[in-house]
N, C-alpha and C positions, 0 to 999 in steps of 0.2 A: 554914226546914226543912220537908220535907213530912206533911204527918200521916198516915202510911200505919198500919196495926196491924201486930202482930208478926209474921205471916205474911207482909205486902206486905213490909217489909222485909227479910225472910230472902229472898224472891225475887231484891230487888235487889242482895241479895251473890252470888244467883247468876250475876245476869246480867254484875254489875260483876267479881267474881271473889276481894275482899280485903276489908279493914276499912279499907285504907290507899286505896283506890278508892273506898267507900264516903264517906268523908269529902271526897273532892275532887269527889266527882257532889254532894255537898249542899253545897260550902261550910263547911265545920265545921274549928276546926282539931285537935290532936291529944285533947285535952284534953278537949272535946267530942262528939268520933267517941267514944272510950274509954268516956264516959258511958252516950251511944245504945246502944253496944253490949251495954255489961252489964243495962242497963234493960229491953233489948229482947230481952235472951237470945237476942241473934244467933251463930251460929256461921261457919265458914268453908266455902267448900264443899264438902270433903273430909271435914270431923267431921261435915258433916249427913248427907250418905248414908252415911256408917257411922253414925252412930247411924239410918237409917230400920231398920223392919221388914225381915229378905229379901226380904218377896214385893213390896215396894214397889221397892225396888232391883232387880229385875227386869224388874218393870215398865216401871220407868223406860227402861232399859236394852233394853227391846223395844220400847218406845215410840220412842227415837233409834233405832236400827235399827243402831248399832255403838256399840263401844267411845269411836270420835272423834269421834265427834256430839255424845257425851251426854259428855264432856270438854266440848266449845265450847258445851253447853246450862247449863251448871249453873259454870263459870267455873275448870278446873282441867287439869290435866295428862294425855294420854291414859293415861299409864306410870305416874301418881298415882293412876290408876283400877283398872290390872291386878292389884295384890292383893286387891282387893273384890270381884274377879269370876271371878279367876285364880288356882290354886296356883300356890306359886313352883316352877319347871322343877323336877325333880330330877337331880339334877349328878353323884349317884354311890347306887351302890344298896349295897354293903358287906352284900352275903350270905351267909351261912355255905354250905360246900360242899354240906351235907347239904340245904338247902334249893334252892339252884341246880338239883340236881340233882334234886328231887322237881318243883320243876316244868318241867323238860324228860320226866319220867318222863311228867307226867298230860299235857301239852299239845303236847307235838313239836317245837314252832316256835319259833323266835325270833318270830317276825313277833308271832306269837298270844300269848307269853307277853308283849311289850313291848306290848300294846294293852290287854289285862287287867291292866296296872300301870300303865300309862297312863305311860310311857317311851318313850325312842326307843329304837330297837333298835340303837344300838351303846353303850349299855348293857349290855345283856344279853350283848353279843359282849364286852365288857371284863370282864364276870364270870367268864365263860368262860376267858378268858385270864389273869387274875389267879389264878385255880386252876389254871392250867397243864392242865386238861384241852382234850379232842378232841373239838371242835365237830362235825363230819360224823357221829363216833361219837352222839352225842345228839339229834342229830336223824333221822338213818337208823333209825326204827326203825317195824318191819312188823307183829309179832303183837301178834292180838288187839284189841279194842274200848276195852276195860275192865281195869283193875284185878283183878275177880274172875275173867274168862275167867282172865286170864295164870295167877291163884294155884290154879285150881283144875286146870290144866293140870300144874302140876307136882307137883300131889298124887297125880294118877292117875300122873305119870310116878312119881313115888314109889313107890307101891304095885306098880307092874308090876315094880322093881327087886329090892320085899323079897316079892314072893309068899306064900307061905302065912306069913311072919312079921306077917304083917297080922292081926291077929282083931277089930278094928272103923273101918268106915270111919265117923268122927263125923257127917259132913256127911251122910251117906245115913239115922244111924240119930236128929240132935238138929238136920240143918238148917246152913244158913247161919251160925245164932247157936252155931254151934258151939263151947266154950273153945279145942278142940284137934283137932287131924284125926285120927288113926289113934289107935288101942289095939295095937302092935307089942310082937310075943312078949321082945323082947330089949332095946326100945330104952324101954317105958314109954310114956307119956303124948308123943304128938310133934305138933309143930306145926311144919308146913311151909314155908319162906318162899323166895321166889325172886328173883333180879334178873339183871337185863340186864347184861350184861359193862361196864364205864367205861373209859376210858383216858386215862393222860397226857400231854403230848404228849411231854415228855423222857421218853425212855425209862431213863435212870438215876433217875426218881422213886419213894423211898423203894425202890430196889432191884427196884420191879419195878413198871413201867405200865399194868397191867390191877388191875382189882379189882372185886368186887362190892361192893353195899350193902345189908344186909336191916334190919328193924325186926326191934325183942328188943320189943315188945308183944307180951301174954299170956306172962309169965316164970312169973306163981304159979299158972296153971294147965297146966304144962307142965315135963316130965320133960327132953322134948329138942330142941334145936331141930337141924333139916336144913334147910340152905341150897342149895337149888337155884341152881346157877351156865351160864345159858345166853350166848349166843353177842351180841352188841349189836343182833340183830336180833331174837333173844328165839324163831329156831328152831331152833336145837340144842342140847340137854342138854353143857355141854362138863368140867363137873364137880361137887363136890357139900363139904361142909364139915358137919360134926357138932358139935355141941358142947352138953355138958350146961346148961340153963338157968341154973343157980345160978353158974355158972364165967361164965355173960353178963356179971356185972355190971348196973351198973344205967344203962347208954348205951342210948339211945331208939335206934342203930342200929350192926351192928356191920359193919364192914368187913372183906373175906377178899380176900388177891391171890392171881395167879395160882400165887404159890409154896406156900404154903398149901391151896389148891386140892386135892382128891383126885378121882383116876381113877373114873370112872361103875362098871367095872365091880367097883368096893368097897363098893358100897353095900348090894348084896345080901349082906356077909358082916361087916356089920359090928353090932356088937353095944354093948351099954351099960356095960360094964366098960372099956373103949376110950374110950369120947365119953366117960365122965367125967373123964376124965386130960387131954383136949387143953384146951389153955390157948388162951385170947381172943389175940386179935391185940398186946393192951399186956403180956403175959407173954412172948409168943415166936410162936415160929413152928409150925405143927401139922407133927406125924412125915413123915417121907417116906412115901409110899406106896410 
């Protein structure tokens, strides 16, 4: 047998590949090999580079210059190697709608949102379609930069609706970190929120295929919420939804379809004794205008 140290020998598992190789390059028969190996604290060569350090497994690994090199360098299987260097693909993404659709809101794209989640993109086209919404509707979309252009656009549209029912605009007189946007003579404490029109693709979905989505963040600072309802492109005002905070409930966002939906030109007469009375989308359906 040859007198190598524990080192030299863990080498020659690599190059040999087994314990059952190891014993037929020395001669040894099973009984013997088994000895070596416990004595010598040899591993195989897949437990050895998982137990190395990362940054040696990298190394390694840049040293071969692939994946099947450093398989034929160290005695082991290319696809024995791909979890130690590899996440396993992901096979299905199983996202709640409200999320799907916050990131087509921030990002636009399929393309861009399956490369920042590190998926293919018929992924993202299967989420789409296991919610039965409208893909073109999600991606067509024009106004604004940002997040805060969109939100502060529809505050001014806001205020131009209610005119002198305004007596504080927040963001002019506390900033950005504002609780709440307007001080309105009739309506209280209001917090504005807006969204982009969605759609279904069945148009018999839940009775009607269009719907917005707003957040009900800042409920305990806030009398009322107005739901700015634009167009999927995000440039026409095409209607608007009232509804007293405490009647939100406690859903991180609330949903308003088209039927629900009220006429723009109500919003200038519409007052707080009214928005207390409409009921969330899980009670009913808001009055006919």
């Amino acid at each position: 047998m040859l007198d190598l140290t524990q080192d030299e020998y863990q080498k020659l598992v690599l190059m040999l590949g087994s314990k059952k190789a190891l014993g037929t390059y020395l001669g040894l028969d099973t009984k013997q090999t088994d000895e070596l190996w416990r004595t010598k604290n040899l591993k195989s060569p897949l437990t050895w580079l998982r137990d190395q350090p990362r940054i040696e497994q990298l190394e390694r690994l840049a040293a071969a210059g692939s994946l099947k090199k450093l398989a034929e360098k160290i005695g082991c299987s290319e696809s024995a190697l791909r979890p130690i260097y590899m996440k396993e693909p992901v096979r299905e993404l199983n996202w709640e709608e409200d999320f799907l659709l916050a990131q087509f809101e921030k990002y636009r794209s399929v393309r861009l949102i399956a490369h920042l989640f590190d998926v293919n993109e018929s992924l993202i086209r299967k989420e789409v379609e296991r919610h039965d919404l409208e893909l073109t509707e999600l991606i067509d979309y024009s106004f604004g930069a940002n997040s805060n252009s969109k939100g502060r656009r529809a505050e001014l549209e806001y205020a131009k609706y209610r005119g002198d029912k305004i007596i504080a605009d927040k963001n002019l007189t506390h900033g950005s970190q504002a609780e709440y946007d307007f001080d309105d003579r009739l309506l209280g404490r209001v917090n504005v929120k807006s969204s982009r029109r969605y759609r279904y693709r069945a148009k018999t979905r839940r009775g009607s295929p269009e719907f917005w989505k707003f957040s009900a963040s800042g409920r305990s600072t806030t009398d009322v919420f107005v739901f700015m309802c634009y167009d999927h492109q995000m440039k026409d005002l095409v209607g608007f939804y009232v509804i007293d905070a405490k009647a939100a409930g406690m859903s991180k966002t609330i949903t308003i379809t088209a039927r629900e939906m009220l006429p723009v030109a109500k919003m200038a007469e519409w007052d707080r004794a009214v928005a207390s009375t409409m009921p969330t989308e899980a009670e009913g359906s808001a009055p006919e205008a």
